[in-house]
C-alpha positions in Angstrom: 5.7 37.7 -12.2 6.3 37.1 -15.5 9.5 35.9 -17.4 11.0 36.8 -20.9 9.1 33.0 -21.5 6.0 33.6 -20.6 6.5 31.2 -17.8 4.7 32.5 -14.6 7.0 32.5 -11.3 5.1 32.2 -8.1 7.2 29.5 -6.4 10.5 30.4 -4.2 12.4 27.4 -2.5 14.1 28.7 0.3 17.3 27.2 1.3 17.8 27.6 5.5 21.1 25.9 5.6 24.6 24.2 4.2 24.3 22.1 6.8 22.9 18.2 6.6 22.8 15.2 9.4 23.1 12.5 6.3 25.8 12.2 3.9 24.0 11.2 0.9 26.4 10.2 -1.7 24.5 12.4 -4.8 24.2 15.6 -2.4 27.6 15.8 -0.1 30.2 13.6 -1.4 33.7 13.5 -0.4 35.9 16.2 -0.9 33.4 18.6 -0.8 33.8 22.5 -1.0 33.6 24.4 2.5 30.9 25.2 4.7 29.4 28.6 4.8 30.6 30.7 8.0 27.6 31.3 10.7 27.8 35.0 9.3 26.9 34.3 6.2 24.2 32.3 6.2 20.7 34.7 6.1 19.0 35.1 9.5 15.2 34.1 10.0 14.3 37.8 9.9 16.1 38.5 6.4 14.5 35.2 5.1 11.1 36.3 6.1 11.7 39.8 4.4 13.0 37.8 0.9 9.5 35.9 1.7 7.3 38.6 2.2 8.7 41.0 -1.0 8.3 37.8 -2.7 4.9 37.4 -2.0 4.3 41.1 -2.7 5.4 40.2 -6.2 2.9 37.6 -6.7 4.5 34.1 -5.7 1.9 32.4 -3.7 4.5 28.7 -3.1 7.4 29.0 -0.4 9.1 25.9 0.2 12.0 25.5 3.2 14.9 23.1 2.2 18.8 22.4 3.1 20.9 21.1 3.7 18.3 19.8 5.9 16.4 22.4 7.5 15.3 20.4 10.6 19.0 20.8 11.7 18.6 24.6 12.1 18.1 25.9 15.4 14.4 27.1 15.8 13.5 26.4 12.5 9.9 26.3 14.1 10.3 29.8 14.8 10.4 30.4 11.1 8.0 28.3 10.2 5.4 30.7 12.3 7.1 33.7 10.9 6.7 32.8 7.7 2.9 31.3 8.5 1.7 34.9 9.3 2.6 36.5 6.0 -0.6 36.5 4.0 -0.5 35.5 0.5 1.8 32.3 1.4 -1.0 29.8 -0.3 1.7 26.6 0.4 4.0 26.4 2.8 6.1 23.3 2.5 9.5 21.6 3.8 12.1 19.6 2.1 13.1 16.9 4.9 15.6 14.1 5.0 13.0 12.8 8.0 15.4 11.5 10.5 13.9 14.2 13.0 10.6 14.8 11.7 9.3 12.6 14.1 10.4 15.2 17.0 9.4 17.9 14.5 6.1 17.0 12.9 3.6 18.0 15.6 5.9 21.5 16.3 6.1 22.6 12.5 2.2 22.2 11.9 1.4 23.5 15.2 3.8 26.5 14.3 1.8 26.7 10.6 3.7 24.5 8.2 1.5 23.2 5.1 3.1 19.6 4.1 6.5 18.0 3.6 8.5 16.1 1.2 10.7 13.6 2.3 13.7 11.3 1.0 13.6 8.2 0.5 16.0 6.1 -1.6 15.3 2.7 -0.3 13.4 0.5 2.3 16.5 -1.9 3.2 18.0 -0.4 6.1 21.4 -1.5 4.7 21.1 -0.3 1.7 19.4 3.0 3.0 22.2 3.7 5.5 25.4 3.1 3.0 23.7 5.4 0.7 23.4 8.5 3.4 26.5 8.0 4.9 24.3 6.4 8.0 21.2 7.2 8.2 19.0 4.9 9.9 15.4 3.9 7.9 13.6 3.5 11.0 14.1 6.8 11.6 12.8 8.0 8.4 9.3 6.0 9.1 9.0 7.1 12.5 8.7 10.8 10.5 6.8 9.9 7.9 4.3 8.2 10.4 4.8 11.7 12.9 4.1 14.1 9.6 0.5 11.7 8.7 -0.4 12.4 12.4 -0.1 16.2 12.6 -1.8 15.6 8.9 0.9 16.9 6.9 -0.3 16.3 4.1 -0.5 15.3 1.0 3.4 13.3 2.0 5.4 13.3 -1.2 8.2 10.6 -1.3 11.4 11.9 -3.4 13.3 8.8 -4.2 16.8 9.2 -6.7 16.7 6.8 -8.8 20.4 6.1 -11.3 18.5 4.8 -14.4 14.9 4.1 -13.9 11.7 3.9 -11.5 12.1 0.2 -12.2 15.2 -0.4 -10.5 14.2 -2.4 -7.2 14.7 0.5 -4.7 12.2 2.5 -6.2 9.8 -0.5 -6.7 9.8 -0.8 -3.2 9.3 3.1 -2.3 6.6 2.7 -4.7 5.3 -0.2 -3.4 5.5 1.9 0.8 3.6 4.7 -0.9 1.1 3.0 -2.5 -0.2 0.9 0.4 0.0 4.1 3.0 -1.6 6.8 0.5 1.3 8.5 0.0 2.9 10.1 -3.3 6.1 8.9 -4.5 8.4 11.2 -7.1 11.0 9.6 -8.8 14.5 12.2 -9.4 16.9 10.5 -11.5 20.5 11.4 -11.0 21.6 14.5 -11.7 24.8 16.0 -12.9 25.3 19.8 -12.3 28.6 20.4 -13.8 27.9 18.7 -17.4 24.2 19.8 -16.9 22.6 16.4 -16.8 18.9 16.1 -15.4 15.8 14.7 -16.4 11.8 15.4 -15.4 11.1 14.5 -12.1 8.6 11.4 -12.6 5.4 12.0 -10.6 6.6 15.8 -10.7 7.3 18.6 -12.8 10.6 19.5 -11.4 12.9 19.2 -14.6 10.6 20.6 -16.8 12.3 23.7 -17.8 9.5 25.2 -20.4 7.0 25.2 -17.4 9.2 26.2 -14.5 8.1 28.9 -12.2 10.6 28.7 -9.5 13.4 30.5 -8.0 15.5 29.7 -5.7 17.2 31.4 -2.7 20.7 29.8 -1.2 21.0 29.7 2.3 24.0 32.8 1.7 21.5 34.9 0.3 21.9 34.4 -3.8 18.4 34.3 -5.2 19.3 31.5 -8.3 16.9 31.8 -11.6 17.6 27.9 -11.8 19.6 25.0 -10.4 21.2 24.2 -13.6 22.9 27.9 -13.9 26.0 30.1 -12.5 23.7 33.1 -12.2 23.0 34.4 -8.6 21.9 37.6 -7.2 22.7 38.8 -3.7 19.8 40.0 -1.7 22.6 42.0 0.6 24.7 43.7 -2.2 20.8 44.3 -4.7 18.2 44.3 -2.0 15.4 41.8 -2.3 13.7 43.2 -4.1 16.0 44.1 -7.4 17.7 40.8 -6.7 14.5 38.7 -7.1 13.3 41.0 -10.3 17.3 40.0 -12.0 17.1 36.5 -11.7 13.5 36.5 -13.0 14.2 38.3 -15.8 17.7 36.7 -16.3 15.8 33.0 -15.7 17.2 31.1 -18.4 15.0 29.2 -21.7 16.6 25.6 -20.1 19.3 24.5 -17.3 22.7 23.8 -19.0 25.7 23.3 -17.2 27.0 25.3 -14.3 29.9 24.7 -11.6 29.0 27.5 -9.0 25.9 25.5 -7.4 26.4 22.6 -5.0 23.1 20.8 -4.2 23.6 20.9 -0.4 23.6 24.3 -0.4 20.8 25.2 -2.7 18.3 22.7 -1.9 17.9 20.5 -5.0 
């Protein structure tokens, strides 16, 4: 479809879940808002229909993302759900990759395309103090798991504060240059004063050639991250709720203070 920009939207990011085994200080700080009930997050077979219309409309890119979506039961199941609709061109995953390494083989067995996964450092110290615990080792077990079951091409997003210079993202760099993998650099972002910047190696950021949406975990489809606007797929119906935020998508992101990033996938 086509917005009031001009910009082409054929890319939907589909958020599975609130839920997250990390605690990464830019994504679920302290003193963060409440979980969503079990009852209101979307079941597989309402995601797949928000999938399928969406496809009918001409998106062609489906990404699954969190929370972390490895944490949600079956999420294999999905994957193969979502494999079967034709017209899905790239089917891709969001991952923090502490359990890719038990998921790799499953999720491209089940028909998943490639995978995305965070990394903010290569010292384990410094790794785990900045998810709340997370362990590194982990993490390359994954990203050695997802090269296996050739998920590929593996894109490294690292946050950066200031710059791709500073010394944890020399070092991601440095990891994905010698095993052929892509690293994207995301600097900081703040939602409620709407500060964000092009993703480096990306084109998230880039508001005049965005052509995503994005659907929260609770069922709001949301024209962009950076906005309060959000339409319910329950209370509209897919398919009037996907047609409203394209047509509402705004020019640029500005601030908002509705969307938290664990719950809308980043």
């Amino acid at each position: 479809m086509i917005d009031r920009f001009g910009r082409t939207i054929d890319y939907l990011r589909m958020s599975v879940t609130d839920r997250c085994n990390l605690r990464c200080q830019y994504c679920m700080p302290e003193g963060l808002a409440r979980l969503l009930r079990h009852e209101e997050i979307l079941s597989f077979e309402e995601i797949v229909e928000v999938a399928r219309t969406a496809v009918g409309m001409g998106f062609t890119k489906v990404r699954l993302t969190g929370g972390e979506p490895l944490v949600r039961r079956d999420i294999e199941q999905l994957v193969a759900m979502l494999a079967k609709i034709e017209g899905i061109e790239d089917l891709a995953m969001s991952t923090n990759g502490i359990l890719l390494d038990d998921y790799a083989a499953v999720l491209a067995a089940a028909g998943l395309h490639r995978v995305n996964i965070s990394l903010d450092s290569m010292d384990p110290e410094h790794y785990a103090q900045m998810t709340g615990g997370g362990d590194l080792q982990r993490v390359l077990a994954g990203i050695e798991a997802a090269r296996e079951a050739r998920l590929v091409p593996i894109k490294l997003n690292c946050v950066v504060t200031e710059s791709s210079t500073e010394p944890d993202a020399l070092a991601v760099a440095r990891f994905a240059r010698d095993n052929g993998l892509e690293a994207r650099f995301i600097h900081m972002m703040d939602l409620a004063t709407g500060k964000f910047f092009v993703v480096e190696g990306g084109v998230g950021g880039d508001c005049p050639r965005c052509n995503r949406v994005r659907l929260s975990s609770d069922g709001m489809v949301r024209p962009c991250l950076f906005s309060n606007l959000a339409f319910s797929v329950r209370e509209l119906g897919v398919s009037q709720a996907l047609e409203q935020a394209i047509w509402e998508k705004p020019a640029a992101g500005g601030p908002c203070t509705h969307n938290w990033m664990h719950g809308i996938g980043g």
